[in-house]
C-alpha positions in Angstrom: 73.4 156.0 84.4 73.9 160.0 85.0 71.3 160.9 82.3 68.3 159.2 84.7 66.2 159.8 87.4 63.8 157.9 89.7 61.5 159.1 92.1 58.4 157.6 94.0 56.0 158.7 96.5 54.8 156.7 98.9 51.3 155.1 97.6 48.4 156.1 99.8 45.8 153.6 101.8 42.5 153.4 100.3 40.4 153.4 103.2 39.7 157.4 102.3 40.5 159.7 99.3 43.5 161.4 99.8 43.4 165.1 101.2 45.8 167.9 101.2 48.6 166.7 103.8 48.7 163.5 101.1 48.8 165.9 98.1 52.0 168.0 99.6 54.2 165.4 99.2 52.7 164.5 95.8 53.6 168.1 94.9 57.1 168.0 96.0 58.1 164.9 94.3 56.6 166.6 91.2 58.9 169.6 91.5 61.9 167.4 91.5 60.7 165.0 88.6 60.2 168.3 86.1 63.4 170.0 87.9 65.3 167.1 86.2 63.5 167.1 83.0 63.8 170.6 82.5 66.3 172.6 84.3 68.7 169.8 84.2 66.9 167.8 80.8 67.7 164.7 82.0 65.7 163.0 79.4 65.3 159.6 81.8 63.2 160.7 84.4 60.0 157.8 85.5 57.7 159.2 88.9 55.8 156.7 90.5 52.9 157.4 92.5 49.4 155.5 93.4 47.4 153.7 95.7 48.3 150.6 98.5 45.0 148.4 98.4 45.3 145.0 100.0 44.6 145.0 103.8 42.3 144.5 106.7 41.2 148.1 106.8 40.1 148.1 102.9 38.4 145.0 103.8 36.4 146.0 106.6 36.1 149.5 104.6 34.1 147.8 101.8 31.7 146.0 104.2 31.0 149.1 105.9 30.1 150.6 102.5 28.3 147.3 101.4 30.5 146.7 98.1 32.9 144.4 97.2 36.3 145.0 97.7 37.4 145.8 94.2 35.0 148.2 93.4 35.4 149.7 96.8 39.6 150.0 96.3 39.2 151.1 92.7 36.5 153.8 93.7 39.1 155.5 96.1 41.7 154.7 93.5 40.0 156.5 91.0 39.4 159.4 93.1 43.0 159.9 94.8 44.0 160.2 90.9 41.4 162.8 90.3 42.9 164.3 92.8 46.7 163.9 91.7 45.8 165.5 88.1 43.7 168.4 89.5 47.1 169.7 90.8 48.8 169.2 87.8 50.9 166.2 89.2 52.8 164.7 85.9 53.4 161.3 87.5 54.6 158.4 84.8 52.8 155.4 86.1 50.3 155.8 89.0 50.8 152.1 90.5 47.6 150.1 91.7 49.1 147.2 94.4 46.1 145.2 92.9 47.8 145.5 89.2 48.7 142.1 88.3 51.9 142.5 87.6 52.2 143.9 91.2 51.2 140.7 92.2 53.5 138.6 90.2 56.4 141.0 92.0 55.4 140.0 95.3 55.3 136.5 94.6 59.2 136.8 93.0 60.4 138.5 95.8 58.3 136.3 98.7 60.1 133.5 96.4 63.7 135.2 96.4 63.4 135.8 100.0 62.3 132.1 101.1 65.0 130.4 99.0 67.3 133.1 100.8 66.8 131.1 103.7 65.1 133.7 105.3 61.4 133.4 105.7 60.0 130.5 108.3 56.5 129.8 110.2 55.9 130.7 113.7 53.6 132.3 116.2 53.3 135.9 116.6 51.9 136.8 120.0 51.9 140.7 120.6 50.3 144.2 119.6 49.4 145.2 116.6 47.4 148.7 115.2 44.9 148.2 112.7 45.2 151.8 111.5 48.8 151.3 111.0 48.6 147.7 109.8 51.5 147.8 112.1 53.7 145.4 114.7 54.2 147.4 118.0 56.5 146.8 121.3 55.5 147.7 124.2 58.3 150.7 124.4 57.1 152.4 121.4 53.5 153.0 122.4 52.5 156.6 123.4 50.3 155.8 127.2 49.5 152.6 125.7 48.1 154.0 122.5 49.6 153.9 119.3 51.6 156.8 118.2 50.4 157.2 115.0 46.3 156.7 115.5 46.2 157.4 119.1 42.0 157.5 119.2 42.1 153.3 117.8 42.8 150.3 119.5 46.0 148.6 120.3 45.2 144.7 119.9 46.8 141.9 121.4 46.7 138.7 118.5 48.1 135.6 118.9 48.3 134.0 115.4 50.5 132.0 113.2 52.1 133.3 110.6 55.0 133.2 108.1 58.1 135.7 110.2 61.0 137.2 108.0 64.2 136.9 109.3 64.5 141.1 109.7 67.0 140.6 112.8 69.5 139.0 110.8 70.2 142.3 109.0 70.2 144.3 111.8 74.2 145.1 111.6 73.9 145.4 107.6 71.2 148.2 108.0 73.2 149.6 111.1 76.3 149.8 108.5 74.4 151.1 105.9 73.0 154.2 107.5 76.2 155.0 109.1 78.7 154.8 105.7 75.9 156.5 103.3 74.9 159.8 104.7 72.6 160.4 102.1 70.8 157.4 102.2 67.9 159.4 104.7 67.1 162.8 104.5 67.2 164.8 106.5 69.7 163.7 109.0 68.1 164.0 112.5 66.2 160.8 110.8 69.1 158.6 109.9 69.6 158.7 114.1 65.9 157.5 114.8 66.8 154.6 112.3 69.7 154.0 114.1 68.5 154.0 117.6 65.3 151.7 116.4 67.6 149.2 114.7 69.0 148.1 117.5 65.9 147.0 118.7 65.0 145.0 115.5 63.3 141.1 115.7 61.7 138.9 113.5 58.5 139.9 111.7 55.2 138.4 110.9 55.0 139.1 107.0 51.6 137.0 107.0 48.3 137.0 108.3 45.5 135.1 108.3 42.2 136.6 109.7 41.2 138.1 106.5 41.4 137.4 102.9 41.8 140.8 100.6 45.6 140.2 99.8 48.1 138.9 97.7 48.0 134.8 98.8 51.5 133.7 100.0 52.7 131.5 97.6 52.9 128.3 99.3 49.9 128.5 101.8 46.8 129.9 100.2 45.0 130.2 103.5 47.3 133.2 104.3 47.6 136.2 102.6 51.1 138.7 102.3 51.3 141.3 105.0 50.4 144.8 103.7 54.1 146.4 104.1 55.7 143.0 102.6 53.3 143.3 99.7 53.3 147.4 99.2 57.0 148.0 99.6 57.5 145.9 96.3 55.8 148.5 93.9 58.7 150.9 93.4 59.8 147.9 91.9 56.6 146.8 89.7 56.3 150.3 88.7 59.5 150.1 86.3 59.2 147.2 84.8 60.4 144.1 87.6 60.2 140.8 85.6 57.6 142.8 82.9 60.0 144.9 81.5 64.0 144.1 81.6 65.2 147.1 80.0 62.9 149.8 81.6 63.9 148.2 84.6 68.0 148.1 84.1 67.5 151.9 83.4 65.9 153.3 86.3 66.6 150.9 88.8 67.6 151.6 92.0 65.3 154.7 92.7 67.0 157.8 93.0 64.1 159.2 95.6 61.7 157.8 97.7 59.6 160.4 99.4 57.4 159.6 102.1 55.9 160.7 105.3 58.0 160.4 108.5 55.3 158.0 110.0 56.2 155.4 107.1 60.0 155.9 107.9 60.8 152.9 109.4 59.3 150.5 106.9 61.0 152.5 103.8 65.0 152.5 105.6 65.3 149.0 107.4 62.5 146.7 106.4 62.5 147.8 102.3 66.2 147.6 102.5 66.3 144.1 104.2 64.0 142.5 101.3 65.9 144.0 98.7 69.0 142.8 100.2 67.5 139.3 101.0 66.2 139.4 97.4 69.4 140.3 96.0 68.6 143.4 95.0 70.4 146.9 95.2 69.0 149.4 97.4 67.3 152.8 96.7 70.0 155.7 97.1 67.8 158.6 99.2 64.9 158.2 101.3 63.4 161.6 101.6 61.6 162.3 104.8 58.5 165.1 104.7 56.7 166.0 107.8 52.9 166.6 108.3 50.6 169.1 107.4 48.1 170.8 110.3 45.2 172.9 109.3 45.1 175.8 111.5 47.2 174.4 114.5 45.0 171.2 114.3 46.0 167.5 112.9 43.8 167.0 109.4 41.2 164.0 110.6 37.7 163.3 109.6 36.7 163.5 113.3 37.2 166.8 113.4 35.5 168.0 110.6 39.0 169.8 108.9 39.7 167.5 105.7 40.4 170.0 102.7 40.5 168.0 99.2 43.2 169.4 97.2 40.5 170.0 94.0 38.3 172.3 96.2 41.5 174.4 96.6 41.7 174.2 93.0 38.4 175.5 92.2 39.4 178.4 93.9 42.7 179.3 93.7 44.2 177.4 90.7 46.4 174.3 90.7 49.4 176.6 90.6 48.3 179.2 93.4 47.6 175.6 95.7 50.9 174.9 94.2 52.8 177.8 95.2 51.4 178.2 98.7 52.3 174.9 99.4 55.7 174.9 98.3 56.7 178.5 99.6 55.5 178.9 103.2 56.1 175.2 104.3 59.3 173.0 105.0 59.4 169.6 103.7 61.3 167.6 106.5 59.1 169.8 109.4 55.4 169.6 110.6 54.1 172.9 108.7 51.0 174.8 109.4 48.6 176.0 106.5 44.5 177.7 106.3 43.1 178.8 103.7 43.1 182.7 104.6 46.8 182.0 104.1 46.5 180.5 100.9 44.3 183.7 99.9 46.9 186.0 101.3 49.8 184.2 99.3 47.8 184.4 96.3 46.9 188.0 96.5 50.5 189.1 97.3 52.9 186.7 95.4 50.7 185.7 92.7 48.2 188.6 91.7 50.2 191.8 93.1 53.6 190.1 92.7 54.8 188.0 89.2 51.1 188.5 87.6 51.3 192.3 87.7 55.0 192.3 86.7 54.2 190.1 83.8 51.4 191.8 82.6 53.5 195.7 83.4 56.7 194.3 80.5 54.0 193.0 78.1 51.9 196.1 78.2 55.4 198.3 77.5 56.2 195.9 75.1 52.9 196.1 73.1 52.9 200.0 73.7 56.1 200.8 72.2 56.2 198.4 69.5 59.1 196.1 70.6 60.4 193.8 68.7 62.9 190.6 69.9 65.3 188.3 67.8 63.7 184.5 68.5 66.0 182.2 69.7 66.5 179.1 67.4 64.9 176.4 69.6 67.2 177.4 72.7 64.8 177.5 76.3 67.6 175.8 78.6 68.4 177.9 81.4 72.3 178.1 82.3 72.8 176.8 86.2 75.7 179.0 86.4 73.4 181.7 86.9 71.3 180.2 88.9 73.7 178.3 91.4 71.4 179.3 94.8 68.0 178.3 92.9 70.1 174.7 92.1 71.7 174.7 95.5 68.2 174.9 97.4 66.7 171.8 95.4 69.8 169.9 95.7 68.9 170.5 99.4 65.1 169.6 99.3 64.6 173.4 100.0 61.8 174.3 98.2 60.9 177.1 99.8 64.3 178.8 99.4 64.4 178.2 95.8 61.4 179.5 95.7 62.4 182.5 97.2 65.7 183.2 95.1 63.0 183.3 92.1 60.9 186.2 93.9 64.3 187.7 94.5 64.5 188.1 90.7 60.5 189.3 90.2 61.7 192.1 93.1 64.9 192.8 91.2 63.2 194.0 87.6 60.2 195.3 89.1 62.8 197.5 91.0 65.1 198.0 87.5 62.1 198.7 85.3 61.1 201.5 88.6 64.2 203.1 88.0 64.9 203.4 84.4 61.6 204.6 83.4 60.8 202.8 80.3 57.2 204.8 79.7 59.1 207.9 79.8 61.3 207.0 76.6 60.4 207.4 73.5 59.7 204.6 70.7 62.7 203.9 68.9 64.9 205.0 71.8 67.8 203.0 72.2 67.7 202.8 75.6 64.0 201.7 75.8 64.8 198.3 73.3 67.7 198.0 75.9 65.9 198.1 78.9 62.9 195.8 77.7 65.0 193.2 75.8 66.7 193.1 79.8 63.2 192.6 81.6 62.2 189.9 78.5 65.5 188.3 79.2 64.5 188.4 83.0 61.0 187.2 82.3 62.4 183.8 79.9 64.2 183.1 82.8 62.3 183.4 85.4 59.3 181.6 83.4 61.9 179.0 82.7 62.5 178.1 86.7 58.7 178.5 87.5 58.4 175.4 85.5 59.6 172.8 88.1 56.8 174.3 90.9 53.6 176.3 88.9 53.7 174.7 85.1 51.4 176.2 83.9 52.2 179.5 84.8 54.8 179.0 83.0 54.1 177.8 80.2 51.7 180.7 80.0 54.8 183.0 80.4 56.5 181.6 77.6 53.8 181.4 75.2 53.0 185.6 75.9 56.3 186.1 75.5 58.1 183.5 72.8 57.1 185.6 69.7 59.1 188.2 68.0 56.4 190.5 69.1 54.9 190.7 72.6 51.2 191.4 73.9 49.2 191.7 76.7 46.5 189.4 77.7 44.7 188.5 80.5 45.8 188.5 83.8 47.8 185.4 85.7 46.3 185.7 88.4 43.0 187.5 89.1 42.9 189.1 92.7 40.6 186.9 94.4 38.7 189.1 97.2 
């Protein structure tokens, strides 16, 4: 179906609310949901985001805070969604893995695989990273530390488990990567997946020294591993076994966006249960890098965790928006602080659109102009925009971004040069050279939507009527 669109993030753990590096991705996957419902008006679009709650760590997290698990996962559920709206993030389902139809799903696919022939008991003896809920080989350890959470402890368990019969794909998810080269994004990480599928065996999707999970189906005492079970919600979230024809419309996901970190469960493990399960795979797994915080990784040890609402407070969901989205790349590590963030604001936002905006409305109001309304026709033709298009059909937000700053240089530059205070009311030249920066303006308004919505929609309010007038400023200089 060419008229939908289906895109996911990955669902964050609930040992912690999320902060900012968790809220970037949230922000780009939110650019390209509204990119296809209004630039392109796909009128099919579902975004999935949420929360991964079963595991050891959310276990052990609930004890430490002397609650039940439930209440402790659905406190820091509850909070990572606070956190998701205060930036304006228009997600269509925000997935709980405790939902029970999440649970149901896990069971059907546990099931699917099994009868596959592919799931059978054994005994796991090896290393494994509690911060990861992860399997690890000796080879891919960092100085005998885990890449990922190098300060925790690499364990050696011995237990007995259920094991999926991953190495039997191992040539299947080889192929795969090799004859769809849009299958990850960006490239450099299709050739990680490559070199770490050679080195693919049999996995422990079970454990047993805890309870908080899903229970495998036909041994109570154990409960689903955490990937096995998570994995399975970009399915629950449109409608698997609930809903048959939500389902048959979106499925398979167009986008799943996650962090590079989670890269190897997302393009050979999901892709191996959906095949074992009979199920077609997703078509692009979109790879984003990490945020730092003044040249430093965002932890709790070292005091830098910045919640995206308190940057909210202060500089607006869309100004958090913008920076965000501007002066970082997606698939590379990116640095941000917050005098940045100020900077950006001041320059972009305050000095740049919100004084343009507010300079054609005040000429408009002062000489009386006057525009024909449009009968009900917003849509912005992609002919005229073909680099703006180009750049998100690339992941490039940044360069789309740019392209539209481009166009807030251009008329400031064009309304410089022709003078429109100089020209009397009723001047031909002045309606000409107004209805061109109100044109400019619709436009531009029109591809702010996808990355500051409610700029926009600001935009198009001030300047939808047959007569135009200033109001308050966009963007306030912040000082």
């Amino acid at each position: 179906m060419n008229n939908k669109f289906y895109i996911t993030t990955a669902i964050d753990y609930v040992n912690d609310t999320i902060h900012i590096g968790h809220a970037f991705q949230k922000v780009a996957a939110d650019v390209l949901a509204r990119y296809q419902r209004t630039i392109l008006g796909k009128e099919n679009v579902f975004f999935l985001t949420g929360t991964d709650e079963y595991g050891k760590k959310a276990e052990q997290a609930a004890d430490k805070a002397g609650i039940s698990s439930s209440e402790f996962v659905k406190k820091i559920s509850d909070s990572d969604q606070k956190e998701q709206d205060a930036l304006n993030i228009s997600y269509d389902r925000f997935i709980r893995t405790t939902d029970k139809d999440h649970t149901k799903v896990v069971e059907e696919i546990w099931n699917r695989v099994k009868d596959a022939g592919k799931i059978y008991p054994g005994e796991y003896t090896g290393l494994y990273c509690e911060g990861c809920e992860a399997y690890y080989n000796q080879n891919e350890l960092v100085d005998g530390k885990c890449p990922i959470h190098p300060n925790g402890e690499i364990k050696k368990v011995t237990e007995k488990n259920y094991f999926f019969k991953w190495s039997d794909y191992k040539d299947f998810l080889i192929k795969h990567i090799k004859d769809n080269k849009d299958f990850i994004f960006p490239s450099y990480r299709a050739n990680e997946m490559l070199e770490f599928a050679k080195n693919i065996t049999d996995i422990p999707i079970s454990r047993k020294d805890f309870t908080w999970g899903v229970p495998v189906p036909e041994d109570k005492e154990q409960v689903v591993y955490v990937w096995f079970d998570a994995l399975a919600n970009y399915l629950t979230g449109v409608g698997f076994l609930k809903d048959k024809k939500l389902f048959e419309k979106f499925w398979p996901a167009d986008i799943h966006i996650l962090g590079k970190d989670n890269l190897r469960w997302h393009a050979l493990l999901w892709p191996a249960m959906l095949k074992a399960a009979n199920i077609e795979l997703p078509k692009t797994i979109l790879v984003n890098g990490f945020l730092n915080i003044n040249g430093q990784k965002i932890s709790k040890s070292l005091g830098n965790v910045i919640r995206p609402s308190d940057l909210v407070k202060k500089y607006g969901a869309d100004g958090v928006r913008y920076y965000l989205l501007r002066y970082t790349n997606i698939t590379e590590d990116s640095d941000i602080s917050e005098e940045k963030i100020k900077q950006a604001y001041n320059s972009d936002l305050a000095n740049g659109l919100g004084n343009l905006i507010a300079r054609v409305a005040k000429l408009c109001e002062n000489s009386n102009y006057s525009q024909r309304v449009p009968e009900n026709d917003t849509s912005v033709h992609l002919i005229e925009v073909e680099g703006y298009s180009q750049a998100l059909s690339e992941f490039k937000f940044n360069d789309a971004l740019a392209f539209v700053w481009t166009k807030i240089t251009n008329l400031d530059k064009y309304i410089n040069e022709e003078k429109p205070w100089a020209l009397s009311t009723g001047n031909s030249k002045l309606k000409s050279v107004l209805a061109h920066a109100v044109d400019q303006i619709q436009e531009i308004a029109a591809l702010l939507e996808p990355f500051l919505p409610e700029t926009a929609n600001k935009i198009e309010e001030q300047f939808k009527g047959e007569k135009i007038k200033s109001s308050a400023p966009l963007f306030p200089r912040i000082n």
